[in-house]
Structure formats: structure tokens, C-alpha cells
PDB file of N, CA, C and O in Angstrom:
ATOM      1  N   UNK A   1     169.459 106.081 106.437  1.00  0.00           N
ATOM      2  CA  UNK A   1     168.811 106.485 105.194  1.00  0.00           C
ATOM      3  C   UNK A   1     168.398 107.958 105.297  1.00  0.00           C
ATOM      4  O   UNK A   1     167.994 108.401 106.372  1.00  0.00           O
ATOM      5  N   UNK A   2     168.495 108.757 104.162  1.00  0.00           N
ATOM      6  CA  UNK A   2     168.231 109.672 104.175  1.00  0.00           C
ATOM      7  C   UNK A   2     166.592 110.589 104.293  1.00  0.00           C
ATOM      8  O   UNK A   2     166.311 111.461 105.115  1.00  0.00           O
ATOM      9  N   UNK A   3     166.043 110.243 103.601  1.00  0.00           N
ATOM     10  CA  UNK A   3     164.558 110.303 103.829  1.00  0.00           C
ATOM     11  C   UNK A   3     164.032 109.735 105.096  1.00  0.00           C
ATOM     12  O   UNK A   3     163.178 110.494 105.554  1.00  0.00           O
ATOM     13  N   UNK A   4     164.241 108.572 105.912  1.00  0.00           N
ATOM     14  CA  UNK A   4     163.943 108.200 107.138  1.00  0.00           C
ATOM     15  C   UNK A   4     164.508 109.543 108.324  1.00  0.00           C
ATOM     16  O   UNK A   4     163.892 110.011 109.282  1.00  0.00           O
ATOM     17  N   UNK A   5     165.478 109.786 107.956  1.00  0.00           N
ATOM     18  CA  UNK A   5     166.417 111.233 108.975  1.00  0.00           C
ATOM     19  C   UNK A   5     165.538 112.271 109.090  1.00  0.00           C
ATOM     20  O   UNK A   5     165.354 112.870 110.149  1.00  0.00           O
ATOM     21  N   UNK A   6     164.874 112.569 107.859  1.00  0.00           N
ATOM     22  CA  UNK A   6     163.949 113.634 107.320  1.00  0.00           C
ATOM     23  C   UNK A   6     162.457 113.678 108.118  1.00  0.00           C
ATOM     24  O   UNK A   6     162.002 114.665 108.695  1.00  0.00           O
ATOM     25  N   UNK A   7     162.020 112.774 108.037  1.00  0.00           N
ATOM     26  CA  UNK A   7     160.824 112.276 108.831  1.00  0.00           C
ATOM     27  C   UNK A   7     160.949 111.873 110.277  1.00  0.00           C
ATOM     28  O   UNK A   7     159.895 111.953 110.908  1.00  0.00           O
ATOM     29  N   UNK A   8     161.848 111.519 110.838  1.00  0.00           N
ATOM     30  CA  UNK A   8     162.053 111.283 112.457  1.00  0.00           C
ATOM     31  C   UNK A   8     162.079 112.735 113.080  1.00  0.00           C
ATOM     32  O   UNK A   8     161.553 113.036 114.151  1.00  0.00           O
ATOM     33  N   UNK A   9     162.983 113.847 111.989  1.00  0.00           N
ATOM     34  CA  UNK A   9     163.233 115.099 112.786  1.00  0.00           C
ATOM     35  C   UNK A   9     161.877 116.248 112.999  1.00  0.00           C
ATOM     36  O   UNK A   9     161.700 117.148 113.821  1.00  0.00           O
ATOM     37  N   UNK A  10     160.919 115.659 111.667  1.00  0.00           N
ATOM     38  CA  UNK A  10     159.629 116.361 111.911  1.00  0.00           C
ATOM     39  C   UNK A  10     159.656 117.528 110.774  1.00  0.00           C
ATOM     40  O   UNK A  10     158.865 118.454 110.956  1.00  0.00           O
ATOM     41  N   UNK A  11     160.272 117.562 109.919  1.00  0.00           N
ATOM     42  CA  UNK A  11     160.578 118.469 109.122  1.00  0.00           C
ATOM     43  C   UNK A  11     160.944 118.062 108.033  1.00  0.00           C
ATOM     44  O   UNK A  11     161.930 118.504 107.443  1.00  0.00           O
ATOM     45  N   UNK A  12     160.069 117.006 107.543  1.00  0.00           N
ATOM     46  CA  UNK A  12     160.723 116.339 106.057  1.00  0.00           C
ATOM     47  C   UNK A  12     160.106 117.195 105.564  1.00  0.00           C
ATOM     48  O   UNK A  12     160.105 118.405 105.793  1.00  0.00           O
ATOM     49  N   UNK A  13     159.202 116.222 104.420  1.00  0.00           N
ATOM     50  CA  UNK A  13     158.767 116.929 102.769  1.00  0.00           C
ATOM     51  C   UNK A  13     157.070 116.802 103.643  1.00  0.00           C
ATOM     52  O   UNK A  13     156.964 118.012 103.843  1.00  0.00           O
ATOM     53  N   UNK A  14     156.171 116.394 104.066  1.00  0.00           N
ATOM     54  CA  UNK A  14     155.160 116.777 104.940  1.00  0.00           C
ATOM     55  C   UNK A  14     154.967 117.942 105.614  1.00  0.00           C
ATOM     56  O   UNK A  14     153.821 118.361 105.778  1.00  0.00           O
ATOM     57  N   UNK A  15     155.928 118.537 106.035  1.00  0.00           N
ATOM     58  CA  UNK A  15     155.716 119.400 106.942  1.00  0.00           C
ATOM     59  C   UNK A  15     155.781 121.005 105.929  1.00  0.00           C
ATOM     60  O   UNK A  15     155.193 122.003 106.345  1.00  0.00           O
ATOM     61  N   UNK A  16     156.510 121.023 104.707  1.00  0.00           N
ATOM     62  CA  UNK A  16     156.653 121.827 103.786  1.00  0.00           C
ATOM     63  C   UNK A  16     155.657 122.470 103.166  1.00  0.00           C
ATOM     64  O   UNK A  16     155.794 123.646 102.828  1.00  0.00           O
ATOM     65  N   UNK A  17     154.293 121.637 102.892  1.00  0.00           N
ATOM     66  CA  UNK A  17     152.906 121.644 102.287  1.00  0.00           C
ATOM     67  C   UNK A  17     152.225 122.447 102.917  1.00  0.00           C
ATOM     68  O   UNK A  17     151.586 123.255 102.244  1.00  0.00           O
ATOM     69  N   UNK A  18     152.136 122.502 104.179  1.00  0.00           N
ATOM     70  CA  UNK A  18     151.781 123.433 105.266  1.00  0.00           C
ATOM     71  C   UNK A  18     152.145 124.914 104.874  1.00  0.00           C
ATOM     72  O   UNK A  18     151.404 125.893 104.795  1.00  0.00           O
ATOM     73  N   UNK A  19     152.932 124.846 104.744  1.00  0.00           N
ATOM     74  CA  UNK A  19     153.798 126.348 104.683  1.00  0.00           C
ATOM     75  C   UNK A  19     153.648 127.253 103.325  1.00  0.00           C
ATOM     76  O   UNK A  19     154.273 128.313 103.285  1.00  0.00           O
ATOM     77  N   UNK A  20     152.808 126.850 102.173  1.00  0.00           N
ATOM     78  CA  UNK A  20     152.581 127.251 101.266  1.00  0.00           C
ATOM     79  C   UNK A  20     151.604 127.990 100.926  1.00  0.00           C
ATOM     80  O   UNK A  20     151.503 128.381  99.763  1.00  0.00           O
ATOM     81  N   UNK A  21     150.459 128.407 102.142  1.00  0.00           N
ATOM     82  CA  UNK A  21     149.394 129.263 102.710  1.00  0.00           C
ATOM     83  C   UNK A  21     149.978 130.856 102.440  1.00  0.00           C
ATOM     84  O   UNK A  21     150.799 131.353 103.211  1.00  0.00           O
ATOM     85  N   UNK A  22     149.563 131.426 101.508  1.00  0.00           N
ATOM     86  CA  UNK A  22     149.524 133.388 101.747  1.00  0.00           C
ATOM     87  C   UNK A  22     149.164 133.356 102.691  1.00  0.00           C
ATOM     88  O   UNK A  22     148.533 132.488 103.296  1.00  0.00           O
ATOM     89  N   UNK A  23     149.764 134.987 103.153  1.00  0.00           N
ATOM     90  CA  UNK A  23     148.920 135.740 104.764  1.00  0.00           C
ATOM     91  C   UNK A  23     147.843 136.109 104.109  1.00  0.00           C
ATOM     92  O   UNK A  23     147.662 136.156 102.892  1.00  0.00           O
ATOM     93  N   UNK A  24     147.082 136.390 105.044  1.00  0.00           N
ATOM     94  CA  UNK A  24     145.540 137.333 104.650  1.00  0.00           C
ATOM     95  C   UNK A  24     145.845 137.977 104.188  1.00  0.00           C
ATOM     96  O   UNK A  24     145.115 137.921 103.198  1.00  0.00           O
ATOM     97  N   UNK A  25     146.910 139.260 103.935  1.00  0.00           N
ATOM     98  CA  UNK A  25     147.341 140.408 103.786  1.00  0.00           C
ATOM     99  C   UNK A  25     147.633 140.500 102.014  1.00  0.00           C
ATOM    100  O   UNK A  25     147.634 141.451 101.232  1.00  0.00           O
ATOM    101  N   UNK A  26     147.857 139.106 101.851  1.00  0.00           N
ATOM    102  CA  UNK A  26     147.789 138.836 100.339  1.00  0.00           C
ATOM    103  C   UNK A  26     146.946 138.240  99.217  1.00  0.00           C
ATOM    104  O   UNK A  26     147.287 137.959  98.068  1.00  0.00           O
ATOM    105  N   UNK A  27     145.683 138.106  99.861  1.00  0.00           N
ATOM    106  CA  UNK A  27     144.594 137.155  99.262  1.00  0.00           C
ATOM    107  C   UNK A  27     143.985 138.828  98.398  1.00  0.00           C
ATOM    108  O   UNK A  27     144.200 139.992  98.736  1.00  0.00           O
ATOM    109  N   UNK A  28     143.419 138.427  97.559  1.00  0.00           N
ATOM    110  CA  UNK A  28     142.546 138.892  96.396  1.00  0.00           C
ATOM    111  C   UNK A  28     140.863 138.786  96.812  1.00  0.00           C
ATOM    112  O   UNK A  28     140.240 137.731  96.931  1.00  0.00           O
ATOM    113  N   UNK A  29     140.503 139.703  96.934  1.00  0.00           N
ATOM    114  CA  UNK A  29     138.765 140.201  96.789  1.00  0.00           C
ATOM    115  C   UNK A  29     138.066 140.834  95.732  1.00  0.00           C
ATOM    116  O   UNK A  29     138.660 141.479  94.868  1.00  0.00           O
ATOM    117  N   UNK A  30     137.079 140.715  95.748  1.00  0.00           N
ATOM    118  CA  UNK A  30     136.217 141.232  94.411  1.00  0.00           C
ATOM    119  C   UNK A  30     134.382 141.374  95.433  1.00  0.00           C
ATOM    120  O   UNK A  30     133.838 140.692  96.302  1.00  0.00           O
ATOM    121  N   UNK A  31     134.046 142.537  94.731  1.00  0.00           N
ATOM    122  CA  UNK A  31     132.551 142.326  94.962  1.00  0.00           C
ATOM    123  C   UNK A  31     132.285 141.721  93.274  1.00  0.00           C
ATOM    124  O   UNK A  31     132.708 142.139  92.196  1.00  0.00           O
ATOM    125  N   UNK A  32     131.511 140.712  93.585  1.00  0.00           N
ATOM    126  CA  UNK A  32     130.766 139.240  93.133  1.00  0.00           C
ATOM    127  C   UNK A  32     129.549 139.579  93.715  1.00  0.00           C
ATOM    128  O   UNK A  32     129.312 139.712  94.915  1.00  0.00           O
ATOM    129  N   UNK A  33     128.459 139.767  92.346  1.00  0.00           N
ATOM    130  CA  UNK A  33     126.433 139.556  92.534  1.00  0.00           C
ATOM    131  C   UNK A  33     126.565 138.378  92.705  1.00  0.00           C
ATOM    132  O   UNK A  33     127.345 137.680  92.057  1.00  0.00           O
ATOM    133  N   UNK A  34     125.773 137.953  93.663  1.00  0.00           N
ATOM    134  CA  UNK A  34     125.494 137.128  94.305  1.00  0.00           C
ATOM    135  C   UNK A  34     123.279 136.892  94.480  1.00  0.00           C
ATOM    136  O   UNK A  34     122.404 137.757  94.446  1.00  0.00           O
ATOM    137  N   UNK A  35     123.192 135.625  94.623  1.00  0.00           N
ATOM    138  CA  UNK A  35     121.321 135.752  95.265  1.00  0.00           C
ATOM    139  C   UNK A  35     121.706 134.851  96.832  1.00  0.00           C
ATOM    140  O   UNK A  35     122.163 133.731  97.061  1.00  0.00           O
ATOM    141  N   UNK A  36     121.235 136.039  97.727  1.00  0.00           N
ATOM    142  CA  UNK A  36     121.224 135.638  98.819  1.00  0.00           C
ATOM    143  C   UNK A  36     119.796 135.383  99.209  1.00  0.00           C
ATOM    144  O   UNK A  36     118.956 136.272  99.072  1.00  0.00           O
ATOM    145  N   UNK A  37     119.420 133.917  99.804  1.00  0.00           N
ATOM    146  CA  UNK A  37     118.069 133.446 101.265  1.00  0.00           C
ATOM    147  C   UNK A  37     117.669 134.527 101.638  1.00  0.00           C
ATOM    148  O   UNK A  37     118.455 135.361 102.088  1.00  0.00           O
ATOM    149  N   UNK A  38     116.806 134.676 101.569  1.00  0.00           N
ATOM    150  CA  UNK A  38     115.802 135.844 102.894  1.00  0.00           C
ATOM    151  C   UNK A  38     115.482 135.356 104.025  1.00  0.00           C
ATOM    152  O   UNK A  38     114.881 135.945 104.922  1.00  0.00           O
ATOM    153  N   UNK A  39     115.962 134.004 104.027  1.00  0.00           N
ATOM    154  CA  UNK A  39     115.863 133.256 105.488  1.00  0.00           C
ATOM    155  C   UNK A  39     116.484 132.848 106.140  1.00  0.00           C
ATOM    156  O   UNK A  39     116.470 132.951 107.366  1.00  0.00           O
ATOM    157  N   UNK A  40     117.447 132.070 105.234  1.00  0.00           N
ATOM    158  CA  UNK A  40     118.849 131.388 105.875  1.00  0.00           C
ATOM    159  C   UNK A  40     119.922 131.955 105.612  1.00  0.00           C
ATOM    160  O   UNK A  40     119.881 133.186 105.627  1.00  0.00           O
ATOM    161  N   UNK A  41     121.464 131.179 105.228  1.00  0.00           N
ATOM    162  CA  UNK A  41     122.712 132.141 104.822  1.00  0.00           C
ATOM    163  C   UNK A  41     122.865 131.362 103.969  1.00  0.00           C
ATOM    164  O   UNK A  41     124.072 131.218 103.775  1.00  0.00           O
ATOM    165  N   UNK A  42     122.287 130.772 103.344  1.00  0.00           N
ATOM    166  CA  UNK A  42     122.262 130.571 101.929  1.00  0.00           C
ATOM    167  C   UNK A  42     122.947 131.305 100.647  1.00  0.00           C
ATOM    168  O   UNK A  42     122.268 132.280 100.322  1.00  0.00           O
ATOM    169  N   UNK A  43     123.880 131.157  99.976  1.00  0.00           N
ATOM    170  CA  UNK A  43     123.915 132.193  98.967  1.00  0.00           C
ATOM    171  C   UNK A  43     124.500 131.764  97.994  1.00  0.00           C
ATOM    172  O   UNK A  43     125.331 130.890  98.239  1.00  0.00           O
ATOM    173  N   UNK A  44     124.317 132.192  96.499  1.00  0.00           N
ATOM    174  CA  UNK A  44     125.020 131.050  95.398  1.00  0.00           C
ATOM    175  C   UNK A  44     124.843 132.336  94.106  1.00  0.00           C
ATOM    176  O   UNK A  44     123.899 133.039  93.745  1.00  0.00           O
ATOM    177  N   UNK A  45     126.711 132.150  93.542  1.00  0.00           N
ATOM    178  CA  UNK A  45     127.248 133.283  92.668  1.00  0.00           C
ATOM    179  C   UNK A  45     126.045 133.420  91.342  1.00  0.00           C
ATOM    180  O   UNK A  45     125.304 132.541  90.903  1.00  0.00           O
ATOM    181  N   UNK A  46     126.150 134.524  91.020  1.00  0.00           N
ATOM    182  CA  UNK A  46     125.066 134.959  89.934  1.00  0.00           C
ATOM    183  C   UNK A  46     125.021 134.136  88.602  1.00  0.00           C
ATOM    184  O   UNK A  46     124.156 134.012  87.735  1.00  0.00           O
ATOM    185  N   UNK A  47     126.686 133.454  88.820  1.00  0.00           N
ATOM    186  CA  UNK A  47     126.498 132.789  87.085  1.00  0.00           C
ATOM    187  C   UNK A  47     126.067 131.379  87.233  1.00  0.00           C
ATOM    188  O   UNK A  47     125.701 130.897  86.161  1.00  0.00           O
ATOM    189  N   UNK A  48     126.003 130.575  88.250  1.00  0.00           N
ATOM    190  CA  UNK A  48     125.618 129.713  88.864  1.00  0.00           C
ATOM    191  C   UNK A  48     123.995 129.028  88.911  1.00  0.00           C
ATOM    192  O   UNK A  48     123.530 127.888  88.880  1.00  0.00           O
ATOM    193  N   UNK A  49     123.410 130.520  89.009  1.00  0.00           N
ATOM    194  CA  UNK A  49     121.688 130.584  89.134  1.00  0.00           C
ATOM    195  C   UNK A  49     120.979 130.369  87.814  1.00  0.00           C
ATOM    196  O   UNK A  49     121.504 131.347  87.281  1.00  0.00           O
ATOM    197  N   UNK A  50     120.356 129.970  87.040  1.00  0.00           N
ATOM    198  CA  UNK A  50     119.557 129.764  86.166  1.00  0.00           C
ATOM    199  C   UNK A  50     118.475 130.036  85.524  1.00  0.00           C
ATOM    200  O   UNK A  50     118.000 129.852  84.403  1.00  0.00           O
ATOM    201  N   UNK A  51     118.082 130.728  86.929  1.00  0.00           N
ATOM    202  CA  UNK A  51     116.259 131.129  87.044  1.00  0.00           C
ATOM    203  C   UNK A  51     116.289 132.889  87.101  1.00  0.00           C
ATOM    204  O   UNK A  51     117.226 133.635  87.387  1.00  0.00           O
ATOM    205  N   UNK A  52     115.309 133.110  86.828  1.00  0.00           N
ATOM    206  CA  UNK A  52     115.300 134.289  87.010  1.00  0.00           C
ATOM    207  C   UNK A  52     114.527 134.803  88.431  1.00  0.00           C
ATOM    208  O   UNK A  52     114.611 136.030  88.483  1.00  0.00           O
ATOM    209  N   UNK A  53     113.921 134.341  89.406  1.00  0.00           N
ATOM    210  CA  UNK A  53     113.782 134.180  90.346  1.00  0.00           C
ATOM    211  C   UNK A  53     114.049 132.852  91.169  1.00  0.00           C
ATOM    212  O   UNK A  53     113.180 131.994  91.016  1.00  0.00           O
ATOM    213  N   UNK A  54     115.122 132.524  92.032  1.00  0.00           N
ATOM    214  CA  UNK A  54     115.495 131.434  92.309  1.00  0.00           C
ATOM    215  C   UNK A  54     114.709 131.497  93.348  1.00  0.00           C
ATOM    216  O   UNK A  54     114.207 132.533  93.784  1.00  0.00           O
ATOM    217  N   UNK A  55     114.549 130.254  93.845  1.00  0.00           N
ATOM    218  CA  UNK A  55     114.562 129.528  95.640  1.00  0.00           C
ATOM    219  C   UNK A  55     115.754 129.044  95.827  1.00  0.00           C
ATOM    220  O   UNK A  55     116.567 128.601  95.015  1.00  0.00           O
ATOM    221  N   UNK A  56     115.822 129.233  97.639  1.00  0.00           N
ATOM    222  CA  UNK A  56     116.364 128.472  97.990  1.00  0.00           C
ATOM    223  C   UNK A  56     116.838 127.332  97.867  1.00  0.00           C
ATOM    224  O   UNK A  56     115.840 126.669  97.587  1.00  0.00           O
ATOM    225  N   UNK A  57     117.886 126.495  97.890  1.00  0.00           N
ATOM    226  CA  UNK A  57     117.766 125.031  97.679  1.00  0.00           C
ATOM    227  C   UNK A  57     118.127 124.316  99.422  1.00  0.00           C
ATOM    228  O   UNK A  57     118.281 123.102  99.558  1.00  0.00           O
ATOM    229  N   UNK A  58     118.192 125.022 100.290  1.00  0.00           N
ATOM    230  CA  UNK A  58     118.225 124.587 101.142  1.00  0.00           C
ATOM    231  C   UNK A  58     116.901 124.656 102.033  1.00  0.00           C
ATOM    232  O   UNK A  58     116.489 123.679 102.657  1.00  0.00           O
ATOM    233  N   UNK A  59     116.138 126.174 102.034  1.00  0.00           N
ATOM    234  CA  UNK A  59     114.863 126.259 103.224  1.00  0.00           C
ATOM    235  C   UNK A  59     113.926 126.538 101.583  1.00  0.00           C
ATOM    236  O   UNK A  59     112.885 125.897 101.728  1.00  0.00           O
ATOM    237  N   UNK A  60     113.914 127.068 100.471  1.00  0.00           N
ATOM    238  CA  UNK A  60     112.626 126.970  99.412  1.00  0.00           C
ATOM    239  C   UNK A  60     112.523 128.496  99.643  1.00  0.00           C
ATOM    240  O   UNK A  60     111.586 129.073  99.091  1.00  0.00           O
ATOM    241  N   UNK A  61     113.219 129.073 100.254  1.00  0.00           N
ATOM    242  CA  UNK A  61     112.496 130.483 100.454  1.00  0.00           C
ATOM    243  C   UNK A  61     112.865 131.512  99.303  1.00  0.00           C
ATOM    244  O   UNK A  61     113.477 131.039  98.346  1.00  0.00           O
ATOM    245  N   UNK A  62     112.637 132.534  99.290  1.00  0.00           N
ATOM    246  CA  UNK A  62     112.928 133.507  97.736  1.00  0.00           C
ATOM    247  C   UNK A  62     114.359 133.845  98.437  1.00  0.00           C
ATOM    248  O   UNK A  62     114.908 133.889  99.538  1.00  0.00           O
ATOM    249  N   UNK A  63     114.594 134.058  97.007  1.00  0.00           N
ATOM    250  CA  UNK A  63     116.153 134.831  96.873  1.00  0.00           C
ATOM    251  C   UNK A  63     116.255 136.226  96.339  1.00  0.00           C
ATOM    252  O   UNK A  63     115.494 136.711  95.502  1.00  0.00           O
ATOM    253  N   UNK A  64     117.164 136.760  96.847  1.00  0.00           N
ATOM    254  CA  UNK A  64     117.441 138.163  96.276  1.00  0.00           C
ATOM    255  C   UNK A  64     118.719 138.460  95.820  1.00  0.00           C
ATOM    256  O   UNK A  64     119.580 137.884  96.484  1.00  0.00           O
ATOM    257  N   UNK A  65     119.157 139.175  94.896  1.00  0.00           N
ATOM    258  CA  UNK A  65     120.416 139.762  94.347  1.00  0.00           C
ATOM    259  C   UNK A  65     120.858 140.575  95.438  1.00  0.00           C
ATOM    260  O   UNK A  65     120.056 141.222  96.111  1.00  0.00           O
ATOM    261  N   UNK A  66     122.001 140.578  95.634  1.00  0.00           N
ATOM    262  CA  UNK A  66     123.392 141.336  96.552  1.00  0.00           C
ATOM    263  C   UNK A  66     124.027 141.452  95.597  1.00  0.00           C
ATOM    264  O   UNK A  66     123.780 141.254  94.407  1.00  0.00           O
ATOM    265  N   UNK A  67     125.408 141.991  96.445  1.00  0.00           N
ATOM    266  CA  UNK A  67     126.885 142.217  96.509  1.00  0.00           C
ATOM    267  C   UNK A  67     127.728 141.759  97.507  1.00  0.00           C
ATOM    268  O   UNK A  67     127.736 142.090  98.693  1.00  0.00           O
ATOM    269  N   UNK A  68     128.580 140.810  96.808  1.00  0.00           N
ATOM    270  CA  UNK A  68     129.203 140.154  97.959  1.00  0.00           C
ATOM    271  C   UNK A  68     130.769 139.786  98.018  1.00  0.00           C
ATOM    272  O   UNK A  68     131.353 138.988  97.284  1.00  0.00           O
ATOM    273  N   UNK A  69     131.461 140.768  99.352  1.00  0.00           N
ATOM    274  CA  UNK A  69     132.676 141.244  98.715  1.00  0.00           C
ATOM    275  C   UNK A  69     133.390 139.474  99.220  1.00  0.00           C
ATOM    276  O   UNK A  69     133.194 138.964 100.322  1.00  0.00           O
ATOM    277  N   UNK A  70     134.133 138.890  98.182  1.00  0.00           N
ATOM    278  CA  UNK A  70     134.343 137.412  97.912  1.00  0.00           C
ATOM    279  C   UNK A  70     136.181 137.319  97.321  1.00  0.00           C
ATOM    280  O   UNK A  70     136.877 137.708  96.383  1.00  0.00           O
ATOM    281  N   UNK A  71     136.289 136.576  98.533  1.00  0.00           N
ATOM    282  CA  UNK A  71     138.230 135.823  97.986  1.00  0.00           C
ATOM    283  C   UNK A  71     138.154 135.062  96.891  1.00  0.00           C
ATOM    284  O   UNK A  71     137.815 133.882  96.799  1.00  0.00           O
ATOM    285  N   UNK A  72     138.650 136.169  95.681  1.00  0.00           N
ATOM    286  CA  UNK A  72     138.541 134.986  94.417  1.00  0.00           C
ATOM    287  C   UNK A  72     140.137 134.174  94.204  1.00  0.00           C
ATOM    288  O   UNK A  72     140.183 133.277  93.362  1.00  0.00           O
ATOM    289  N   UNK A  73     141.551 134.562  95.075  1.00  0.00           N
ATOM    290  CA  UNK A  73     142.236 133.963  94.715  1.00  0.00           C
ATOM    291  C   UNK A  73     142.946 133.755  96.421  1.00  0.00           C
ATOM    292  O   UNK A  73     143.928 133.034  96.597  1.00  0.00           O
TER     293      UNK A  73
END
């Protein structure tokens, strides 16, 4: 059978999915405001936030506005 041939040799249709990864060399960045933890590494995108002074949702601690250079694709 044909599909069984495919899969014994290690190189069927599984092994293809893998291979569909860009290099680094091709990924897309952006600086993205961001509110970063003053305590932890906490950090969550600007359109995301709600408050006009957030907390943390992990340690409660204040947050502050950055820039944060981010793989958007």
C-alpha cells in the first residue's frame, strides 16, 4: 500500500508539517506599547488593558507603559 510505504520510510505526510517553520531571518517585528510589572515579567499589549492604571494580574503590583519590540507575524 501506498501510504503504509510513506510512513515506514519516515517521510510521509507527518514529517512535512514540520518543515513549514520561516527562518528567523524572515519573521516580522514591530515596536508594540505594551504595560509592563514593576516586579515580575509580566506584560500585556496596550489594547488588551482596560484600566487606566492596571495591576498586575499575576503579583498585584503597578504597571507601567513601554515599548516592546514584538513578532507580529
Amino acid at each position: 500500500m501506498i501510504l503504509h510505504g510513506l510512513f515506514e520510510s519516515g517521510r510521509g505526510l507527518l514529517m512535512n508539517f514540520n518543515n513549514r517553520r520561516k527562518p528567523p531571518s524572515e519573521y516580522v517585528y514591530d515596536d508594540i506599547v505594551v504595560w509592563q510589572c514593576s516586579e515580575c515579567n509580566c506584560w500585556s499589549r496596550n489594547e488588551f488593558v482596560h484600566d487606566d492604571k492596571p495591576l498586575c494580574p499575576m503579583c498585584k503590583s503597578k504597571m507601567r507603559q513601554q515599548v516592546k519590540n514584538i513578532r507580529i507575524e
